[in-house]
C-alpha positions as CSV (number, residue, x, y, z in Angstrom):
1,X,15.8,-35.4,-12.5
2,X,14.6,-35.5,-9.1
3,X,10.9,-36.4,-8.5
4,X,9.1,-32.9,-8.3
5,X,5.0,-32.3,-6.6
6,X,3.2,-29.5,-5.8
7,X,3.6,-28.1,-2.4
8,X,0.2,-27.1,-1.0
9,X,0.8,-23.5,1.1
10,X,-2.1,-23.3,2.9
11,X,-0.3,-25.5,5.3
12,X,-0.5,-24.5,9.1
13,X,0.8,-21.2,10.0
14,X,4.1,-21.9,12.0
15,X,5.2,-20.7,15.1
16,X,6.1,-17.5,14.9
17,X,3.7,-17.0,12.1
18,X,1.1,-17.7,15.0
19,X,2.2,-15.1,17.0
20,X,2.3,-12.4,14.3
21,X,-1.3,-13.4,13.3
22,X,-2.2,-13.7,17.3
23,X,-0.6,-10.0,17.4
24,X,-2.5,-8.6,14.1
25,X,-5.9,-10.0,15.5
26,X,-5.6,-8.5,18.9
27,X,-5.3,-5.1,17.0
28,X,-8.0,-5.7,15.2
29,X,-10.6,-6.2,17.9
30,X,-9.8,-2.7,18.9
31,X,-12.8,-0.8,20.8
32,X,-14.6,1.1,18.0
33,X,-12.0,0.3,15.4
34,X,-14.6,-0.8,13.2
35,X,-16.5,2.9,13.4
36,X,-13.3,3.8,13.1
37,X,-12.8,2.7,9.9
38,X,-16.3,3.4,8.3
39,X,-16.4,7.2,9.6
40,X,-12.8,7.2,7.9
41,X,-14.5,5.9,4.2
42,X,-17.3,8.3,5.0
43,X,-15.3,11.3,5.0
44,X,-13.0,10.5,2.5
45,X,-15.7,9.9,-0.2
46,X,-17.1,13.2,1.3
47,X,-15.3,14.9,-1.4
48,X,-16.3,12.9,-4.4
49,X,-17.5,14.8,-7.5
50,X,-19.2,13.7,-10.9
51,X,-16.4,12.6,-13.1
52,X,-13.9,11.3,-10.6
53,X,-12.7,8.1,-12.0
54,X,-12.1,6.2,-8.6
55,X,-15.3,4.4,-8.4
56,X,-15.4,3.4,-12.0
57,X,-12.3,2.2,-13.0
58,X,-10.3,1.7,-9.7
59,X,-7.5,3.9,-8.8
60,X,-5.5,4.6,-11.2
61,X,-1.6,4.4,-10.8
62,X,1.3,5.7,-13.4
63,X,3.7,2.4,-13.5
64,X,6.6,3.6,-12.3
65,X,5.4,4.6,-9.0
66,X,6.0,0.3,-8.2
67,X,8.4,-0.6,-11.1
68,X,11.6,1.0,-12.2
69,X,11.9,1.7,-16.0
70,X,15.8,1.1,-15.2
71,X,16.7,-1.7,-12.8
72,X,19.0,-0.9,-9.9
73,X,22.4,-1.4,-10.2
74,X,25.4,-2.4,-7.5
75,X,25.4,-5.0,-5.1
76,X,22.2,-5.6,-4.3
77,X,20.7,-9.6,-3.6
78,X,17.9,-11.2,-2.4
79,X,20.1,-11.7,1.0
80,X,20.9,-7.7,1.1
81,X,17.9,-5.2,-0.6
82,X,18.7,-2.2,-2.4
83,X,19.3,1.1,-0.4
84,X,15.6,3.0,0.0
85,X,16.7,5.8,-2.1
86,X,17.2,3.8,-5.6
87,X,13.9,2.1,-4.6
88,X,10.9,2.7,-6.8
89,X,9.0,5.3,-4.8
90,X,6.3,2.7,-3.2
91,X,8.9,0.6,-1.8
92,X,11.4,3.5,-0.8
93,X,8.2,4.9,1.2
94,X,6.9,1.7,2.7
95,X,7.9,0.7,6.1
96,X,6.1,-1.2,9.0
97,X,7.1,1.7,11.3
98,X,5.1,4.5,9.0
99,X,2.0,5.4,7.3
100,X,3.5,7.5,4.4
101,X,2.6,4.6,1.7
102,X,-1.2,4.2,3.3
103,X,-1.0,8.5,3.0
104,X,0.1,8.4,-0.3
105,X,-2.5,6.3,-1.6
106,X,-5.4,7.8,0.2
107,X,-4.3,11.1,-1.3
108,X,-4.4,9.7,-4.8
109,X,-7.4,8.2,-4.0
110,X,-8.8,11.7,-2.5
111,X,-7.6,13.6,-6.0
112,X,-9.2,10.8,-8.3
113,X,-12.3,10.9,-6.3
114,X,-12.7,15.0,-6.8
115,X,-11.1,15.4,-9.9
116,X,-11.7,14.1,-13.6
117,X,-8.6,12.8,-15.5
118,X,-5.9,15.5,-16.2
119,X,-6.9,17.7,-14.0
120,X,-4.4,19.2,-10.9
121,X,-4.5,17.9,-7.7
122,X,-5.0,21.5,-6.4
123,X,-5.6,19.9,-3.0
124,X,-5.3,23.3,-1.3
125,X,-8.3,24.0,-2.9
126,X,-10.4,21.6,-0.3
127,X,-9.1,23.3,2.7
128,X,-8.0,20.2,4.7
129,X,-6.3,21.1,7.6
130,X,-3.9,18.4,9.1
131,X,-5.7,18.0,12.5
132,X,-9.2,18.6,12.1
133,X,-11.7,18.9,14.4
134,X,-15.4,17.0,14.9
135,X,-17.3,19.2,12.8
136,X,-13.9,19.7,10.3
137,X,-12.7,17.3,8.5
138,X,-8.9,16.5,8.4
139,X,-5.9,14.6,7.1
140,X,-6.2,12.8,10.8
141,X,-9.2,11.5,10.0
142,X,-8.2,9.9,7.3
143,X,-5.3,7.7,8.3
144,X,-6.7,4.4,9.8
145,X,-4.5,4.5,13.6
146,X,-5.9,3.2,17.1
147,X,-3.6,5.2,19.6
148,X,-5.9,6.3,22.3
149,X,-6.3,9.6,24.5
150,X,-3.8,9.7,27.4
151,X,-3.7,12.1,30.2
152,X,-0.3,12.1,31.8
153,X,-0.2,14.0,35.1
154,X,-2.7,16.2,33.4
155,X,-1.4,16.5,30.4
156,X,-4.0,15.8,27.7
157,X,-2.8,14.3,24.0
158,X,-5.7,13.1,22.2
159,X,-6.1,10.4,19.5
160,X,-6.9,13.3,17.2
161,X,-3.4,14.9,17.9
162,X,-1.8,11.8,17.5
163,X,-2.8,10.3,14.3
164,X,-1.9,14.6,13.1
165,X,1.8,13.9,14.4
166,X,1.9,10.3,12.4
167,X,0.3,12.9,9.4
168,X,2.9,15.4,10.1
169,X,5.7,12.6,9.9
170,X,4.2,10.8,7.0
171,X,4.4,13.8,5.1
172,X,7.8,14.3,6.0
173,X,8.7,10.9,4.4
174,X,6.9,11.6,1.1
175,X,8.9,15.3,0.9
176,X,12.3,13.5,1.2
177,X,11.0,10.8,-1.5
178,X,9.7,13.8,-4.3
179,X,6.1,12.4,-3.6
180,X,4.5,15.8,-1.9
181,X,6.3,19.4,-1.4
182,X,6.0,20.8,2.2
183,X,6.8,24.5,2.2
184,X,8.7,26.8,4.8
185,X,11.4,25.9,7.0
186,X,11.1,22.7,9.4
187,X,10.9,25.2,12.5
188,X,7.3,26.6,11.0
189,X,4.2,26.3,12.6
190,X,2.0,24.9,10.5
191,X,4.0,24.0,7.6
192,X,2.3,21.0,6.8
193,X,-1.1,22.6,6.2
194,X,-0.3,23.6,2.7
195,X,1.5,20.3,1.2
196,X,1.1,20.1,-1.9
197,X,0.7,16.6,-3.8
198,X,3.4,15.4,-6.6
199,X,3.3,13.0,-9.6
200,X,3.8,9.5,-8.1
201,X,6.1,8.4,-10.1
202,X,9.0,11.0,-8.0
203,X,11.4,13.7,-8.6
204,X,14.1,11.5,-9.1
205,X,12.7,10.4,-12.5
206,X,11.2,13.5,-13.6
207,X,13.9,15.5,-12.9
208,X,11.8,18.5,-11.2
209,X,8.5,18.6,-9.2
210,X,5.5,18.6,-11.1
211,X,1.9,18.5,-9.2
212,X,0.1,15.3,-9.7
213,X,-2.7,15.3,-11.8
214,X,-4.9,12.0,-12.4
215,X,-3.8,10.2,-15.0
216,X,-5.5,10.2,-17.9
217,X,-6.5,6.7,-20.2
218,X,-3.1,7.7,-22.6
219,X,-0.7,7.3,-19.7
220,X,1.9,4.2,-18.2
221,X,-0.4,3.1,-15.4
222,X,-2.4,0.1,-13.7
223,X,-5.0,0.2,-11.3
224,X,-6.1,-0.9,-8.2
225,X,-10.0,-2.4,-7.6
226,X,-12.4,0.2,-6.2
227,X,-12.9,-1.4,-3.1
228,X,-9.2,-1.6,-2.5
229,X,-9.8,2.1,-1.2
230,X,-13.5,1.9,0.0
231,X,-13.7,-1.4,1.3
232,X,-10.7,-0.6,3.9
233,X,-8.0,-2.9,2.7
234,X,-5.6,-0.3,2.1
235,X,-5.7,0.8,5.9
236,X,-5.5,-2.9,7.1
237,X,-3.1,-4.6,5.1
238,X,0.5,-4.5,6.2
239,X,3.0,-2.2,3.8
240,X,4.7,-5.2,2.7
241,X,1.4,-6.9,1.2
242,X,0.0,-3.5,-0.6
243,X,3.6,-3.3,-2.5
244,X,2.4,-7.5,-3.7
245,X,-0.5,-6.5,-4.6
246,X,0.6,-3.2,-6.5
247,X,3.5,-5.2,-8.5
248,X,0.6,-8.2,-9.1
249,X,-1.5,-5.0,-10.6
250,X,1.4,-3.2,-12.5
251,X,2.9,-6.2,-14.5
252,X,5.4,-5.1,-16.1
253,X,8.7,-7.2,-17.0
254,X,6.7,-10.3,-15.8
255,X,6.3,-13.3,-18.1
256,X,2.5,-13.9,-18.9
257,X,0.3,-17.1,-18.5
258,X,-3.4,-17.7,-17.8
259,X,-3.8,-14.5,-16.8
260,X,-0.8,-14.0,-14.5
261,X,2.1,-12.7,-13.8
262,X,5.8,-15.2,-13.1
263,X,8.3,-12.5,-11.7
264,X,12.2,-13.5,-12.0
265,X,13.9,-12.4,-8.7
266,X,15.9,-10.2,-10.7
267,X,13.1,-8.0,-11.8
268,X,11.1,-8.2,-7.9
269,X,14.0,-7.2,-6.5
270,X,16.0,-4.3,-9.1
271,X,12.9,-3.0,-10.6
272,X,10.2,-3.2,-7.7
273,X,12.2,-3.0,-4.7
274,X,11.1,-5.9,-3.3
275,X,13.0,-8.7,-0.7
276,X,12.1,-12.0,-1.3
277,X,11.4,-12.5,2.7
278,X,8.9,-9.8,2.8
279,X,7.1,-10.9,-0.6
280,X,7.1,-14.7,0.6
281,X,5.6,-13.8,3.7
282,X,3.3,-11.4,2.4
283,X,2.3,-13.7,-0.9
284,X,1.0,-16.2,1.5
285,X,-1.2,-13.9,3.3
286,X,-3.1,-12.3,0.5
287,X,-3.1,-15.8,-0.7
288,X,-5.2,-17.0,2.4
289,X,-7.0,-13.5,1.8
290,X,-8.3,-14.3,-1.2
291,X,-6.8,-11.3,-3.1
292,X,-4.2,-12.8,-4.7
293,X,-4.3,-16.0,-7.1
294,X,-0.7,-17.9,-6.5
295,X,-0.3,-21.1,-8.9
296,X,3.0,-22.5,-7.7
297,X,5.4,-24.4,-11.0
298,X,7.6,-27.1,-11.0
299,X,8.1,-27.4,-6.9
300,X,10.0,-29.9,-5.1
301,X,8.7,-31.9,-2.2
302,X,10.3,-29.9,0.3
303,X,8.9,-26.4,-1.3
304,X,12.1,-25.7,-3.2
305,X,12.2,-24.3,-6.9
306,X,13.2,-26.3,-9.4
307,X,16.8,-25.4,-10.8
308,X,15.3,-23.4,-13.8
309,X,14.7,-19.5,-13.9
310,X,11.1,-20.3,-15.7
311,X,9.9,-21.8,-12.4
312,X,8.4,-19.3,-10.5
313,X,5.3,-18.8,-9.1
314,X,2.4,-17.2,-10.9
315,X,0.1,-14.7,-9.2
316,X,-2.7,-12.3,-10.1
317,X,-5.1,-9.9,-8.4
318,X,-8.5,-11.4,-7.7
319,X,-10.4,-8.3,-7.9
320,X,-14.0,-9.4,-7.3
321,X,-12.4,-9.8,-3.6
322,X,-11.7,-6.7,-3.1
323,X,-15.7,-5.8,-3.2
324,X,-16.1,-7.4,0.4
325,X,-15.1,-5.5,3.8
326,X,-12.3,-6.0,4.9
327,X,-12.2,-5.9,8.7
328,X,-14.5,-8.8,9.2
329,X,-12.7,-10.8,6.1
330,X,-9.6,-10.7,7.9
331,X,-10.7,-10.9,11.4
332,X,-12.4,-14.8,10.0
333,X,-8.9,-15.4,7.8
334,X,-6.7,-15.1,11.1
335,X,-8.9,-17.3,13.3
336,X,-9.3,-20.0,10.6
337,X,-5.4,-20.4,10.5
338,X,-4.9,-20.1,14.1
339,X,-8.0,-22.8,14.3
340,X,-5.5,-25.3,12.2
């Protein structure tokens, strides 16, 4: 057998690892992103009522919203992903070019926060408009988005309208994926103003649309830490890391150990959607993060696996992390690996 070590992988961030970081940081530092981000908590928790089970027990998630109860089938590898629509529905929503998984969340979080377990959604009933307005809270003020105002040649778009159009299109994502139901035709004003939320688990499973309601302690589901919502890691981590972290919560058709979770490819990639590039990447970064616990098994010098399907990695939420900030947490993570 060929000699075999533990590879350490907080080794220096390469390259083009640097510039990504370099990139992420630079967003970061945005003018009043930081009031950005705490105005966003403050309205959201806004609506909290005794009973909500958010702050308690974390946010609670029905199972197959991250893992498929059937695995994919066809050609699908780890050098070609599976088509989005036989994705679970939080990898067939997540994309680095959209908010819709960030949206989703929040508006689980906003229902758990308001309403006791087994109750409707009903989120008509909190008269959220899309937009919004400074003395009116909307669903624009609760995405986390730095676009700016811009006057071109007099034309005025504010921030305000902006982060509403990535809203409006969000919402548009989750309606195709069974996750919310948008009413009227696409040419009507002000369709979106009357979405109504889904069960997360989609359509496609149920077989009809049914409103979400918060799951109650009976149901299929994991959870999230508290401060995964009110702490801001949601809005800062990339779509790629909150799917980690949500499989690293959910568990299921992982081998156990210790307290973790060792997922074959096969169930990563047919039953949570997930490419082994993006989970790589995004494995070592809550790694340096400190939200996810990796214990690497049975590794070869150069970082290979071993030649044996029980050699894979081991991970686990670290939830006490979740309790700090995240903004400043991150902002120190990035210039302590581009410091190495």
């Amino acid at each position: 057998m060929a000699s075999i070590a533990l590879i350490d992988f907080s080794r220096a961030p390469t390259a083009k690892e640097r510039k990504a970081l370099k990139g992420r940081l630079r967003r970061l530092r945005a003018e009043h992103f930081d009031e950005h981000l705490d105005t966003l908590t403050e309205k959201l928790i806004s609506f909290e009522r005794p009973g909500g089970p958010l702050r308690q027990s974390g946010l609670r998630i029905r199972t197959q919203f991250s893992s498929l109860a059937v695995p994919i089938t066809g050609d699908s590898s780890d050098r070609k992903a599976p088509p989005r629509a036989v994705r679970p529905p939080a990898t067939r929503v997540a994309s680095g070019q959209s908010s819709a998984l960030r949206l989703e969340l929040t508006a689980l979080a906003l229902a758990q926060l308001h309403r006791r377990p087994g109750a409707k959604a009903h989120l008509f009933e909190l008269g959220i408009p899309i937009t919004g307005s400074t003395n009116e809270t909307g669903w624009a003020d609760l995405v986390a988005a730095q676009p700016i105002d811009t006057n071109n040649h007099g034309l005025l778009v504010t921030s305000r309208d902006k982060r509403a159009r990535t809203v409006r299109s969000s919402l548009t994502t989750l309606d195709h994926a069974g996750l919310v139901t948008v009413p009227g035709s696409t040419r009507q004003l002000n369709r979106f103003e009357n979405f109504a939320l889904l069960n997360e688990i989609g359509t496609d499973v149920l077989g009809e649309r049914q409103e979400y309601t918060v799951p109650t302690n009976y149901e299929n589901q994991y959870t999230m830490p508290p401060g995964f919502i009110l702490n801001h890691w949601l809005h800062l981590l990339e779509d790629s890391e909150i799917t980690v972290l949500l499989m690293a919560a959910c568990g299921r058709g992982a081998w156990t150990g210790d307290g973790l979770y060792a997922f074959p490819g096969v169930v990563r990639l047919l039953n949570y959607g997930i490419h082994r590039d993006p989970y790589s990447r995004a494995r070592k970064t809550l790694e340096w993060l400190g939200l996810l616990r990796v214990d690497e098994v049975r590794r070869h010098s150069d970082g290979r696996a071993e030649d044996d399907v029980r050699y894979l990695h081991r991970i686990g939420l670290v939830p006490e992390a979740f309790n700090q900030p995240a903004l400043p947490r991150m902002r120190k993570m990035i210039k302590e690996q581009l410091g190495r």
